[in-house]
C-alpha positions in Angstrom: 19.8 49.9 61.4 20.5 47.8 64.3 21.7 44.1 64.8 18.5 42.4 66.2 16.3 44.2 63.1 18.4 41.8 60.6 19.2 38.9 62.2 16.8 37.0 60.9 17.6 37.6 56.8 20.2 35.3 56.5 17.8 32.3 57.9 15.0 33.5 55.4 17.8 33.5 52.4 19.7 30.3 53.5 15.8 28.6 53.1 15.2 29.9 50.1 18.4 28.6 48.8 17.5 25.3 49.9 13.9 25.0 48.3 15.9 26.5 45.1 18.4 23.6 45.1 15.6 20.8 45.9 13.5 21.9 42.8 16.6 21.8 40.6 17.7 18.6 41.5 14.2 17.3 41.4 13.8 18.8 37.7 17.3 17.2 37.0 16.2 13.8 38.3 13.2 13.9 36.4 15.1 14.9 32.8 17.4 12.0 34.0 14.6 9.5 34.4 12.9 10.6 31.3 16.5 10.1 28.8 16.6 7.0 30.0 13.8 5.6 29.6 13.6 7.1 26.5 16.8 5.4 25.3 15.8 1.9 26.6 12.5 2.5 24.0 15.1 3.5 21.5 16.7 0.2 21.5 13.9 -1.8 22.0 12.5 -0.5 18.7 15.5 -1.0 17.1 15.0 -4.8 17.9 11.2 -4.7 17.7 12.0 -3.5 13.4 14.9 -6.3 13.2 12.5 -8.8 14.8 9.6 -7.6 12.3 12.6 -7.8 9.3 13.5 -11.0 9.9 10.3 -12.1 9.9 9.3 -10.3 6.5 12.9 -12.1 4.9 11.2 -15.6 6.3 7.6 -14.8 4.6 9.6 -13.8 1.2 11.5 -17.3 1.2 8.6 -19.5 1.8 6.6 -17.4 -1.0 9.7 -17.5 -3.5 11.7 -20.8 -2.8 8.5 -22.8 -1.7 6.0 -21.0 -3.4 3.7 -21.1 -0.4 2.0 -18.2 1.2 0.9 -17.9 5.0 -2.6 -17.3 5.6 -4.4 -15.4 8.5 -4.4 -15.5 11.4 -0.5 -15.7 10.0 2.7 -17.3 11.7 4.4 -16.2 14.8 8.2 -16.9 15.7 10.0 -16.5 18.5 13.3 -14.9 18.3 16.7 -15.9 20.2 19.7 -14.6 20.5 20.0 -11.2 20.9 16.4 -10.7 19.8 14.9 -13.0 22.8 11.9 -12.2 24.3 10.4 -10.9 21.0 8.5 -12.3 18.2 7.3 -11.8 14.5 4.5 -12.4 13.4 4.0 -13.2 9.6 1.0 -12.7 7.4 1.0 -13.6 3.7 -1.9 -13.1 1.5 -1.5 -14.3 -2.5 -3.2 -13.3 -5.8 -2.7 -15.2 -9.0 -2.6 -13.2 -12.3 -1.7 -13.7 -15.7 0.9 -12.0 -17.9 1.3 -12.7 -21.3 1.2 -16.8 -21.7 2.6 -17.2 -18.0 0.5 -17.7 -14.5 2.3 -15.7 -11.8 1.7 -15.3 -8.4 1.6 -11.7 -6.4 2.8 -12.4 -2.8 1.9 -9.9 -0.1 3.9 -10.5 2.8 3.5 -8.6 6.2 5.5 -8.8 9.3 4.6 -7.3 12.7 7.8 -7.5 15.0 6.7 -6.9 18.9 7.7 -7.5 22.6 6.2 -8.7 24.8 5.0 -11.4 22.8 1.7 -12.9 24.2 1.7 -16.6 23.3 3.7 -15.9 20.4 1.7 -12.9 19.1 1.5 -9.3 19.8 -1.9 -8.2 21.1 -1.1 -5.6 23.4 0.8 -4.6 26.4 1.7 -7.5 29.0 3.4 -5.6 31.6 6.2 -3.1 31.0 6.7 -1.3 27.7 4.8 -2.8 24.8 7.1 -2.1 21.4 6.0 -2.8 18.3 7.0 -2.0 14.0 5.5 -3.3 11.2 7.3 -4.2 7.4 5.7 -5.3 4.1 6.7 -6.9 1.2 5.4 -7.4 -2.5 7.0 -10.2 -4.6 6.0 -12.2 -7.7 6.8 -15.4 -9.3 
């Protein structure tokens, strides 16, 4: 085999090489990309359940220490501190009953933490990643 019949392998394999090592780094800046972003919904749904629980703990002391109930279309709050830029939104719906000799009252209290909040409530998404959880609560008095 002479020179001038392989002189042009090394060119084909140091191309190959090259499309190889573009496609992996592509595929590793994708993977990259996609833990992130799944880690910055992590947290934000950490806060969109502690946004939805504080709202649920609000609902259960104005049903047990004021003996009100929120009605529909419910009560929204917006959150500070570390929980800015979200809201809960607080539904409360009540059914008197009677037990024995005593009236009581069944509270049903749901919370709907979000962000974005639109105008204080959650519709939907407003831009960006809409996160949302939802808690409920059952008390009497």
């Amino acid at each position: 085999m002479s020179r001038k019949s392989v002189r042009g392998v090394s060119m084909i394999t140091a191309i190959f090489l090259l499309v190889v090592i573009a496609v992996l780094g592509a595929y590793i800046a994708s993977v990259a990309t996609t833990q992130h972003t799944t880690a910055a919904l992590d947290l934000q749904g950490s806060k969109a359940y502690q946004a939805a629980y504080a709202g649920m703990q609000w609902g259960v002391f104005q049903a047990l220490q004021n003996t009100s109930c929120v009605i529909s279309p419910g009560v929204s709050i917006a959150l500070t501190g570390n929980l800015s830029g979200f809201s809960a939104t607080i539904v409360c719906a009540s059914t008197a009953y009677t037990e024995g000799s005593s009236n009581k009252t069944i509270y049903r209290i749901t919370s709907t933490g979000c962000s974005p909040p639109n105008a204080g409530a959650c519709p939907g998404v407003q831009g960006g990643y809409y996160v949302e959880r939802q808690l409920e609560a059952t008390v009497d008095k």
